[in-house]
N, CA, C and O atoms as a MOPAC input file, in Angstrom:
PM7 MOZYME 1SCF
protein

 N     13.82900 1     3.03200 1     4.94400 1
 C     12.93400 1     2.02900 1     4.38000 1
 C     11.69100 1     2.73000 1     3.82400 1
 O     11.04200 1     3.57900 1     4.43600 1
 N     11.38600 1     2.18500 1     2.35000 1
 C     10.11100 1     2.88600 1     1.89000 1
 C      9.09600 1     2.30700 1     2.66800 1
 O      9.20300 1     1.29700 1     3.36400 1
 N      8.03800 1     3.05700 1     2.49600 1
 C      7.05600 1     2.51700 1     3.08100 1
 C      5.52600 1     1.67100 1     2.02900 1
 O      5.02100 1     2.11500 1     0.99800 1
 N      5.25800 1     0.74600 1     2.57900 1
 C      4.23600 1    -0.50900 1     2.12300 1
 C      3.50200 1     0.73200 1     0.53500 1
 O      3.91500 1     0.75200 1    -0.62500 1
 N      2.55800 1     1.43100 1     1.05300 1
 C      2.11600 1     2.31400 1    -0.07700 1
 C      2.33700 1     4.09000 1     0.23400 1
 O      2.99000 1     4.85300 1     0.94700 1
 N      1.56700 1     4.09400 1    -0.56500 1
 C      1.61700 1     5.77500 1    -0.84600 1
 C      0.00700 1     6.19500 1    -1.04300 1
 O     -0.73600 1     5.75200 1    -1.92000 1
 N     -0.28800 1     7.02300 1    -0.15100 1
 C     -1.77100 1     7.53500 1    -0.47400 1
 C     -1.94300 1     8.70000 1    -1.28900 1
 O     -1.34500 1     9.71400 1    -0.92900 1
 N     -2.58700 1     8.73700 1    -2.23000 1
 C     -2.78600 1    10.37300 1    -2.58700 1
 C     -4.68800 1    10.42800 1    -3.10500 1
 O     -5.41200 1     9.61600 1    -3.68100 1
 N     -4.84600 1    11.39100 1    -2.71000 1
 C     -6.24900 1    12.17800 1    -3.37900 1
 C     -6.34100 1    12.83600 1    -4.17800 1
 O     -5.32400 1    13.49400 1    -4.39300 1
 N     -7.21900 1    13.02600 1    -4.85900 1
 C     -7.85400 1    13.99900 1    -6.43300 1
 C     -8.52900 1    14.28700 1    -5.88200 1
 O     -8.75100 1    13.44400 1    -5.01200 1
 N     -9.62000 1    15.79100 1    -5.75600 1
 C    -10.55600 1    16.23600 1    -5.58100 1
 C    -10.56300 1    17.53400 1    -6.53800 1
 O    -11.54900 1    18.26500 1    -6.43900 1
 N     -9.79200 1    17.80300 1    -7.23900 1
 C    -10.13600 1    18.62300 1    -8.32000 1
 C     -9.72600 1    18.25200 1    -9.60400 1
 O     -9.13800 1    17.20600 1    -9.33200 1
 N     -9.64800 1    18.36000 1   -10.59100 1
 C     -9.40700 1    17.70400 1   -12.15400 1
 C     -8.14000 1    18.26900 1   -12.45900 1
 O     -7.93300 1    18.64400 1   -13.61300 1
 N     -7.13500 1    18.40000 1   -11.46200 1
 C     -5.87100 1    18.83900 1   -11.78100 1
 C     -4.65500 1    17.71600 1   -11.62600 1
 O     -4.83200 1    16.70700 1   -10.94200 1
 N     -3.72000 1    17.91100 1   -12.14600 1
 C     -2.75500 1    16.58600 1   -11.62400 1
 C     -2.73200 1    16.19500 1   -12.89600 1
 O     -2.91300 1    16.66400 1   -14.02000 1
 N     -2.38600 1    14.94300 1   -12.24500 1
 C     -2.26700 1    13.49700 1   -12.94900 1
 C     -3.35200 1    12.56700 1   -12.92600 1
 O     -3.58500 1    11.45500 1   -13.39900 1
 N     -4.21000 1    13.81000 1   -11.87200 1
 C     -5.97400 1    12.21100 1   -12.12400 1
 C     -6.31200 1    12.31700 1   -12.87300 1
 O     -6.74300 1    11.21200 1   -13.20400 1
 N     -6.54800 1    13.18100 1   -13.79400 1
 C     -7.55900 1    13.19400 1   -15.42500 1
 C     -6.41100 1    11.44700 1   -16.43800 1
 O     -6.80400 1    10.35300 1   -16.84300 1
 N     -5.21400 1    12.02400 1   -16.42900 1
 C     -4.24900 1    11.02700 1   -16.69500 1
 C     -4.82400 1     9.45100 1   -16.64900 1
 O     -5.11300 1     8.51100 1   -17.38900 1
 N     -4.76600 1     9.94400 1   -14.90700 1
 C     -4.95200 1     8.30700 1   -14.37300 1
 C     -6.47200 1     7.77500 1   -14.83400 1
 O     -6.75800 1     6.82000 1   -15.55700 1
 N     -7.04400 1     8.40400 1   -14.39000 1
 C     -8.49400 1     7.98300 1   -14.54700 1
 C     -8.19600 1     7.48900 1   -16.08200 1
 O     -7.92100 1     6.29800 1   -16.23200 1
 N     -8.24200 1     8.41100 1   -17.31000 1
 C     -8.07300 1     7.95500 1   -18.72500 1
 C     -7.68500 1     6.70300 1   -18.79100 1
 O     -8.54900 1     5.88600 1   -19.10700 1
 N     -5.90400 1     6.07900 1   -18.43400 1
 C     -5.21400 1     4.98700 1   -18.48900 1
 C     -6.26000 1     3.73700 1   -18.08100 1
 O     -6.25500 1     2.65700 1   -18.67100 1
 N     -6.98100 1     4.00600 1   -17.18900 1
 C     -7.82200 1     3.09000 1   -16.16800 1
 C     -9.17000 1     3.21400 1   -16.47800 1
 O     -9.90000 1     3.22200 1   -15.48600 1
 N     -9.83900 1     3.33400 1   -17.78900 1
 C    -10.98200 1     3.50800 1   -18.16900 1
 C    -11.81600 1     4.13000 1   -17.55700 1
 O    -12.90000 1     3.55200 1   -17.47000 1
 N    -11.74600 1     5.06900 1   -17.10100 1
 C    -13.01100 1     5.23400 1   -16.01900 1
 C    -13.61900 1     6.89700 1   -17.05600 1
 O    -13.08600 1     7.45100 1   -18.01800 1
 N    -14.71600 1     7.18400 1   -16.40200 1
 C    -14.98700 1     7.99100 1   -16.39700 1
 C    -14.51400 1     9.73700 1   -16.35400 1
 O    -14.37800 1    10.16200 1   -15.20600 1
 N    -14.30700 1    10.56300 1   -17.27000 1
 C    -13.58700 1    11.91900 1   -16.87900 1
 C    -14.12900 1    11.98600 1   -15.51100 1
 O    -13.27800 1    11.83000 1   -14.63500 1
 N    -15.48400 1    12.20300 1   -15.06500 1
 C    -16.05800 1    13.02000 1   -14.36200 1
 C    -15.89700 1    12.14700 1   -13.14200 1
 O    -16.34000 1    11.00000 1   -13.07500 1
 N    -15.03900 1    12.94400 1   -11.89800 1
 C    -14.90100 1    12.30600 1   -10.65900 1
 C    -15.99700 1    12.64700 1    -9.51300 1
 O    -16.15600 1    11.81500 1    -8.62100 1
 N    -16.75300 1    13.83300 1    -9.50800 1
 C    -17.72000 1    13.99900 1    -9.01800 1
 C    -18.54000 1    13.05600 1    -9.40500 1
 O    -18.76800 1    12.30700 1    -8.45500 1
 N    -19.17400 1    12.69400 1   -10.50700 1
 C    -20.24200 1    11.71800 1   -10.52300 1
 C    -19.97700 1    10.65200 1   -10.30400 1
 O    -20.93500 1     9.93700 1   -10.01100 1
 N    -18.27100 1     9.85200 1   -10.33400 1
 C    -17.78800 1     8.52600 1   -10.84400 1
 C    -16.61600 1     8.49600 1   -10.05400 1
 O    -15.55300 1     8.28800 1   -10.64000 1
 N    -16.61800 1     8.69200 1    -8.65100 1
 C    -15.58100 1     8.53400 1    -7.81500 1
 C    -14.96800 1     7.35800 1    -7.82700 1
 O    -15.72500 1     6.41300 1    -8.04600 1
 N    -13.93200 1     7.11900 1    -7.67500 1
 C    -12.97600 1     6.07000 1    -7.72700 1
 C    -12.22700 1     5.91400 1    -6.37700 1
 O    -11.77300 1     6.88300 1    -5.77000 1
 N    -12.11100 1     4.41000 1    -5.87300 1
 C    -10.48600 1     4.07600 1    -5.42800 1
 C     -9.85500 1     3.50200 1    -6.18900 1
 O    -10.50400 1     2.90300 1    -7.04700 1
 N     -8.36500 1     3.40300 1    -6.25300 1
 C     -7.77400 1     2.61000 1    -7.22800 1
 C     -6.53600 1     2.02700 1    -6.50700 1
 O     -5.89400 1     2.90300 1    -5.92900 1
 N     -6.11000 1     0.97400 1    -6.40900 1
 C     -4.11200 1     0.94800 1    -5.83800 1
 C     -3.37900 1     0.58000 1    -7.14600 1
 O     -3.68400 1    -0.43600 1    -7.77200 1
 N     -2.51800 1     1.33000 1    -7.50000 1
 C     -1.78500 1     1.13000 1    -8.77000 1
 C     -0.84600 1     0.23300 1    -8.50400 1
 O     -0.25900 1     0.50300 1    -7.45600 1
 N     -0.50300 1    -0.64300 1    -8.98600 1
 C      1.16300 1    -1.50400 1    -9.05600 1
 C      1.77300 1    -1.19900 1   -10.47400 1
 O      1.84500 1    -1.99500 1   -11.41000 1
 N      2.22300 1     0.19000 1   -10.45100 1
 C      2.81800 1     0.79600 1   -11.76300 1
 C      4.20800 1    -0.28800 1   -12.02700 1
 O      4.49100 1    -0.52800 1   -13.20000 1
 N      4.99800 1    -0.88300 1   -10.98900 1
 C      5.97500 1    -2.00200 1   -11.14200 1
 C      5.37700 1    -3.27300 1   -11.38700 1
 O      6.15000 1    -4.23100 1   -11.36100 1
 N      4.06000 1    -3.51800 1   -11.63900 1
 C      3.94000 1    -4.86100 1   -12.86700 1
 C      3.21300 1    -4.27000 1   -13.49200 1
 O      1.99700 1    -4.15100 1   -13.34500 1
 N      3.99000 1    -3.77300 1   -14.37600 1
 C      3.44700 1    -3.23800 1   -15.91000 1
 C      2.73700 1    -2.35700 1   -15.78100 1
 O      2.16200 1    -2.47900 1   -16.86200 1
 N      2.17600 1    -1.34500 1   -15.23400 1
 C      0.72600 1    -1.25100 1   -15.22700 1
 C     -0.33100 1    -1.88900 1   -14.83600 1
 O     -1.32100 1    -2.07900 1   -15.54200 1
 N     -0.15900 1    -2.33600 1   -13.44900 1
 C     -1.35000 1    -3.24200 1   -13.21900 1
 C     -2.21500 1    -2.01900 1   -12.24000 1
 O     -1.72900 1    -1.09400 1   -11.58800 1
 N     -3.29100 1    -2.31200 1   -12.37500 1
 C     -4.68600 1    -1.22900 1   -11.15400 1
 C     -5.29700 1    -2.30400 1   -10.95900 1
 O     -5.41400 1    -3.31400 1   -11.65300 1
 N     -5.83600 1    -1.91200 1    -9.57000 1
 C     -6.80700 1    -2.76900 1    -8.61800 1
 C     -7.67100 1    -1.59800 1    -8.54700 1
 O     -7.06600 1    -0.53300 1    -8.43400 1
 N     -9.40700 1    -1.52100 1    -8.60100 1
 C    -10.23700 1    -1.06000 1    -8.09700 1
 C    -11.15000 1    -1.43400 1    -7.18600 1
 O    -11.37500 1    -2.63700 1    -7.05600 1
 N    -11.74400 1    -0.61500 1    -6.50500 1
 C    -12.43000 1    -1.39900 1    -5.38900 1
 C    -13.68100 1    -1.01100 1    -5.74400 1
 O    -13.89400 1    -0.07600 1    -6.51700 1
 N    -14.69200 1    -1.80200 1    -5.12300 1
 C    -16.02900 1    -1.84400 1    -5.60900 1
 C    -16.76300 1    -0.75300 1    -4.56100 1
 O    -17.98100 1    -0.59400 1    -4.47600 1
 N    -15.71100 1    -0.01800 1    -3.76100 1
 C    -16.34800 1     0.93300 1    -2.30200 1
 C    -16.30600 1     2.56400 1    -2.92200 1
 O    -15.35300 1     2.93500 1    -3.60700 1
 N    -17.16900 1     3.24400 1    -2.67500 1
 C    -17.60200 1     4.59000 1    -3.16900 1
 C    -16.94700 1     5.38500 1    -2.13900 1
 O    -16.20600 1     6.30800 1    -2.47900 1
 N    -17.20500 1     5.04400 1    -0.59700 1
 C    -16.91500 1     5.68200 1     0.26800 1
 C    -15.54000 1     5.39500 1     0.65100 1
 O    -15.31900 1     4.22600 1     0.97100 1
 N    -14.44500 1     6.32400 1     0.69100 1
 C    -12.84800 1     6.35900 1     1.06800 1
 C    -12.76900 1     6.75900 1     2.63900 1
 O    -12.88700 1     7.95500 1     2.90600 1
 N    -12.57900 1     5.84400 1     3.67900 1
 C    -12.71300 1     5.34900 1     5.01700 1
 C    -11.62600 1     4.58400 1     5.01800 1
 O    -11.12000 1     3.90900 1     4.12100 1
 N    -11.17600 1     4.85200 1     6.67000 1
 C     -9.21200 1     3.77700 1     7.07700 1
 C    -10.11500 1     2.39500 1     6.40300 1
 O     -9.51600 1     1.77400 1     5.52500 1
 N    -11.65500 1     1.85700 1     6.82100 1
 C    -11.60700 1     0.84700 1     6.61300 1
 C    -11.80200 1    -0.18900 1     5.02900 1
 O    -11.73800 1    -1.34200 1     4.60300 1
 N    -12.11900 1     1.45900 1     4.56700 1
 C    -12.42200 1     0.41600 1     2.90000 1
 C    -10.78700 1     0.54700 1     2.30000 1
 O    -10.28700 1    -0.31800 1     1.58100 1
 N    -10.09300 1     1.75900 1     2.72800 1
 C     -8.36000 1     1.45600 1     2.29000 1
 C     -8.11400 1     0.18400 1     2.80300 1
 O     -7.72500 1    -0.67800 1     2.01500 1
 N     -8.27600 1    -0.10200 1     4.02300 1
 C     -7.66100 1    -1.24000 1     4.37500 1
 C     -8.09600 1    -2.57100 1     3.79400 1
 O     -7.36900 1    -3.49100 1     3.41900 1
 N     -9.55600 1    -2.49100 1     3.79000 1
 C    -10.11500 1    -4.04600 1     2.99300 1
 C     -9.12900 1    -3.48700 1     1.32700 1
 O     -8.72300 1    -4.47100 1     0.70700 1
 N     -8.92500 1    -2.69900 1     0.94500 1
 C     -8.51700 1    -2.56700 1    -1.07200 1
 C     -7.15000 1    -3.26000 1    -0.10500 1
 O     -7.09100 1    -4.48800 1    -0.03600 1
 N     -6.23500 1    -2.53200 1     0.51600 1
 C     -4.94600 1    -3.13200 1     0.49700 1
 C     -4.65600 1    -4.67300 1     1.13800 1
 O     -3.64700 1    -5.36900 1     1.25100 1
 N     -6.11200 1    -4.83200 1     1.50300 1
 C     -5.67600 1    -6.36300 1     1.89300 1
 C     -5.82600 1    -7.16000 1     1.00700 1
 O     -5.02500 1    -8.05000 1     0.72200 1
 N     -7.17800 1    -6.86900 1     0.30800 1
 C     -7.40500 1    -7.90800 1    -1.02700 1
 C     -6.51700 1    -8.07200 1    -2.11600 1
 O     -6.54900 1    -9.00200 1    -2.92200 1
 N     -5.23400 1    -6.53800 1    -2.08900 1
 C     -4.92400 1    -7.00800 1    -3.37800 1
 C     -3.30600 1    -7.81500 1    -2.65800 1
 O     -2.44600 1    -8.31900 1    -3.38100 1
 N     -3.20600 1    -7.74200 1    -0.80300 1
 C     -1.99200 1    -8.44700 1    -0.25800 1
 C     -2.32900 1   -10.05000 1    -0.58700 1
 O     -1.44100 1   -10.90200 1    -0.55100 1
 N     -3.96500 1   -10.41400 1    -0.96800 1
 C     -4.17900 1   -11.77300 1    -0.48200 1
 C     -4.98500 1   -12.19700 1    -2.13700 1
 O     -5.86000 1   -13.04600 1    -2.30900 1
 N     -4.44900 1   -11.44200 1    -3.02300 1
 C     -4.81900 1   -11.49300 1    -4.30000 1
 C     -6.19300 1   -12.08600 1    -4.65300 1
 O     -6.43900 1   -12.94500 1    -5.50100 1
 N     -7.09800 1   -11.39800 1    -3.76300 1
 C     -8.57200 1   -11.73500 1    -4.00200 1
 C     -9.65000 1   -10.60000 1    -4.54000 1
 O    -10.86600 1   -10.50100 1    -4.37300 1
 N     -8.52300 1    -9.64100 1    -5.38300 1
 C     -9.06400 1    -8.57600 1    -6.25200 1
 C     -8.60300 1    -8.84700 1    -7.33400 1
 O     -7.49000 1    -9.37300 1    -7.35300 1
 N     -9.29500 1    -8.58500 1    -8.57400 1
 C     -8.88100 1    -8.52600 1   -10.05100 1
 C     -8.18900 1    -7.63300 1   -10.70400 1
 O     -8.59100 1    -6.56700 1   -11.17000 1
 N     -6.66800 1    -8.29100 1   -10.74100 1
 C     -5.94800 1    -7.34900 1   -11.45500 1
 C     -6.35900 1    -6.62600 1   -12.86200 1
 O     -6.54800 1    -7.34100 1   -13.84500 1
 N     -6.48500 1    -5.33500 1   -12.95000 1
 C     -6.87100 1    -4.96700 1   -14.41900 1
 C     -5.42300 1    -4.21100 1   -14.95700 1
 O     -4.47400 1    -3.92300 1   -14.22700 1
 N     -5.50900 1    -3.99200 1   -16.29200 1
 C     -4.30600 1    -3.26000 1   -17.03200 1
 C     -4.81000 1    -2.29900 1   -17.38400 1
 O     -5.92000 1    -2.18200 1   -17.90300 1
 N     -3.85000 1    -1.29600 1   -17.07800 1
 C     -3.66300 1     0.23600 1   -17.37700 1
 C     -3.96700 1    -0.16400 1   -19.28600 1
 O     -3.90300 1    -1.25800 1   -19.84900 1
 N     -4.29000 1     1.19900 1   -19.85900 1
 C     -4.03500 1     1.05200 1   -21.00800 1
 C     -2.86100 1     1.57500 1   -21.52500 1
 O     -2.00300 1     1.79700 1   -20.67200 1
 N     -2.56500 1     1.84200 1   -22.68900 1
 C     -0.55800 1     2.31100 1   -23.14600 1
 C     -1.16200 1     3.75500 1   -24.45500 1
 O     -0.32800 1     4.41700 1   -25.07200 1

């Protein structure tokens, strides 16, 4: 059985975060413009961001509850 999500971190400008960040308007620069995000890449491209700077079990847990109890704003990736 898969499991509910998948966590991953960026802390250097390598990867797929420069990517992600782009798709998801944000800012290049993750040092100045840290992000959480939960992707639902299976509807379309949908991202949830959270309004929390600090990444703690408890601000993951408030992002994954709000978007279980759909009281976060779905935004769209761009194409």
């Amino acid at each position: 059985m898969d499991p509910a999500y998948r966590f991953f971190v960026a802390q250097t400008p390598d990867g797929a975060a420069p990517q992600i960040r782009k798709l998801c308007g944000l800012p290049d620069d993750a040092q100045e413009h840290p992000a959480m995000l939960l992707l639902d890449l299976d509807d379309d491209g949908a991202f949830y961001a959270s309004d929390q700077l600090e990444v703690s079990g408890a601000t993951i847990e408030a992002l994954t509850k709000a978007y279980e109890e759909k009281t976060i704003t779905r935004q769209q990736m761009s194409k």
